[in-house]
C-alpha positions in Angstrom: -2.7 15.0 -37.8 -5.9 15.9 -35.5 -9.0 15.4 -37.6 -12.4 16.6 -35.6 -15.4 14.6 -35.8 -18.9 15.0 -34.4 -19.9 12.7 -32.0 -23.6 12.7 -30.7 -24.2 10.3 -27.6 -27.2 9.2 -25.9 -27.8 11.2 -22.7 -27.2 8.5 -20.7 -23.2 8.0 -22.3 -23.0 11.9 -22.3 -23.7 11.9 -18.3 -21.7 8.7 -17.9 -18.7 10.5 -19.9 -19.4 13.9 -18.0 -19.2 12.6 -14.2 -16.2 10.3 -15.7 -14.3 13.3 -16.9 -15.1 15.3 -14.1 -13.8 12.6 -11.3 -10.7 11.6 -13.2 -9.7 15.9 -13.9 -9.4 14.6 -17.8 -11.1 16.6 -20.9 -13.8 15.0 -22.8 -11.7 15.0 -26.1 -8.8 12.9 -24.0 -11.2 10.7 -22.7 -12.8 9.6 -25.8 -9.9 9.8 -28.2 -8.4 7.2 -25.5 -11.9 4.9 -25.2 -11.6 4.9 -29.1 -7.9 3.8 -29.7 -8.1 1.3 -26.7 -11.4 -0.2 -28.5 -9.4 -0.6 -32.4 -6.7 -2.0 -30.7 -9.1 -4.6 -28.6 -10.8 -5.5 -31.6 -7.8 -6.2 -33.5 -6.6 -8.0 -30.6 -9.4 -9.8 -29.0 -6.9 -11.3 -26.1 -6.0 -8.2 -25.1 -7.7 -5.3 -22.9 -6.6 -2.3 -20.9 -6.0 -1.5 -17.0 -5.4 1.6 -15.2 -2.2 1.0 -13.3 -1.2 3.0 -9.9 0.2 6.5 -11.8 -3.3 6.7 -13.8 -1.3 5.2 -17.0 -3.4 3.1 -19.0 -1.3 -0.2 -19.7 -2.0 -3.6 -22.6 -2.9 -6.6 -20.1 -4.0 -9.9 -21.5 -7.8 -11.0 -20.6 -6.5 -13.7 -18.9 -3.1 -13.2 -17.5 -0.3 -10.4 -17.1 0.3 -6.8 -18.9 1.6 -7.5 -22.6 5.2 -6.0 -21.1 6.1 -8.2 -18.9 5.7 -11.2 -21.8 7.9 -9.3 -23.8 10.6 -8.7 -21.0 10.4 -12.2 -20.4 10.6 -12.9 -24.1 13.8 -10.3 -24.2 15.6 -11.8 -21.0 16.1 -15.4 -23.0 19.2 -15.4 -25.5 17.9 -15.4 -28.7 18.4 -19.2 -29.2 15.9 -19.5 -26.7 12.9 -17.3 -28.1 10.2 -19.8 -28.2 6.6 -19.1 -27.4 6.4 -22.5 -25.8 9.6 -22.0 -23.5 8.7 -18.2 -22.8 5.0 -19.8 -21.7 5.8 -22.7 -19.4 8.6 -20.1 -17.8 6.0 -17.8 -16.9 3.3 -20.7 -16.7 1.3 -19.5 -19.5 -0.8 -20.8 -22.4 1.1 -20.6 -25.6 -2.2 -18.9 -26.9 -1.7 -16.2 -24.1 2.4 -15.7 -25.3 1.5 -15.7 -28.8 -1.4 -13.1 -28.0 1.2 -11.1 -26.5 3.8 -11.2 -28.6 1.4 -10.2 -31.4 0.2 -7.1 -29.7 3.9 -6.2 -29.0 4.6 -6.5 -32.7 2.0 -4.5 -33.9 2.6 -2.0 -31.1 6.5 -1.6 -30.7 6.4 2.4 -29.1 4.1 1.6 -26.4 5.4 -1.9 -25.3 8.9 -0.9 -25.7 9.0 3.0 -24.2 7.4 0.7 -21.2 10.2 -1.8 -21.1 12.8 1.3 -21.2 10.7 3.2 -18.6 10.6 0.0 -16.4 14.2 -0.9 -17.0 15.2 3.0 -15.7 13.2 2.6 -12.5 14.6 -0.9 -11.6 18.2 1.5 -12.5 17.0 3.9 -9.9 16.2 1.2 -7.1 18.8 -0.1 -7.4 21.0 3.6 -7.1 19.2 4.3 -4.2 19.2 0.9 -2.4 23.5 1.0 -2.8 23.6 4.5 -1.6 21.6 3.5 1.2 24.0 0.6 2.0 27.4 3.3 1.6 25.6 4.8 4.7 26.3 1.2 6.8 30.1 1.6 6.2 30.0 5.2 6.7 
């Protein structure tokens, strides 16, 4: 459900968020409803913050170490015997604190993290298509 709200900024933010939605061909409701929903979920998750990756989508990184997805592919690839934040972290050569952190925000945030996992998983699927096709042609 889309609920409006009035939003007044200071002239400076409203420039700011002008000349950003201008350079970046995004409307001012997109914008700010992103800014928003990025800020709740920093604030619930203080470890956590949010890069721009290379196709403009906005991606769950920790502060101090890699995007929340690749913990949890990590976390996925062990046999469920093996699901422990402190094997998981000296694997990847992490801080528990920076596994835990991400296994938290994965929890709380199971669409995102996982519709990235599956959208990660198909690309690896099409690399992988490509690069045997492209060997076929060797024997050819």
């Amino acid at each position: 459900m889309v609920a409006p709200t009035n939003i007044r900024f200071s002239s400076g933010v409203e420039e700011r968020l002008a000349s950003f939605v201008k350079l970046n061909a995004q409307s001012k409701n997109s914008v700010v409803n992103t800014a928003v929903s990025e800020w709740l979920r920093m604030q619930a998750h203080p470890r956590v913050r949010f890069i721009g990756i290379e196709t403009g989508e906005r991606r769950a990184a920790l502060v101090d170490g890699p995007q929340v997805w690749t913990i949890a592919e990590s976390w996925l690839a062990h046999e469920p015997e093996h699901r422990d934040v402190g094997e998981v972290a000296e694997v990847l050569d992490l801080p528990r604190r920076a596994v835990e952190a991400a296994l938290d925000y994965w929890a709380e945030n199971r669409e995102e993290i996982d519709g990235i996992l599956e959208r990660h998983r198909a690309a690896q699927d099409d690399a992988l298509a490509a690069w045997e096709a492209r060997q076929r042609l060797q024997v050819a």
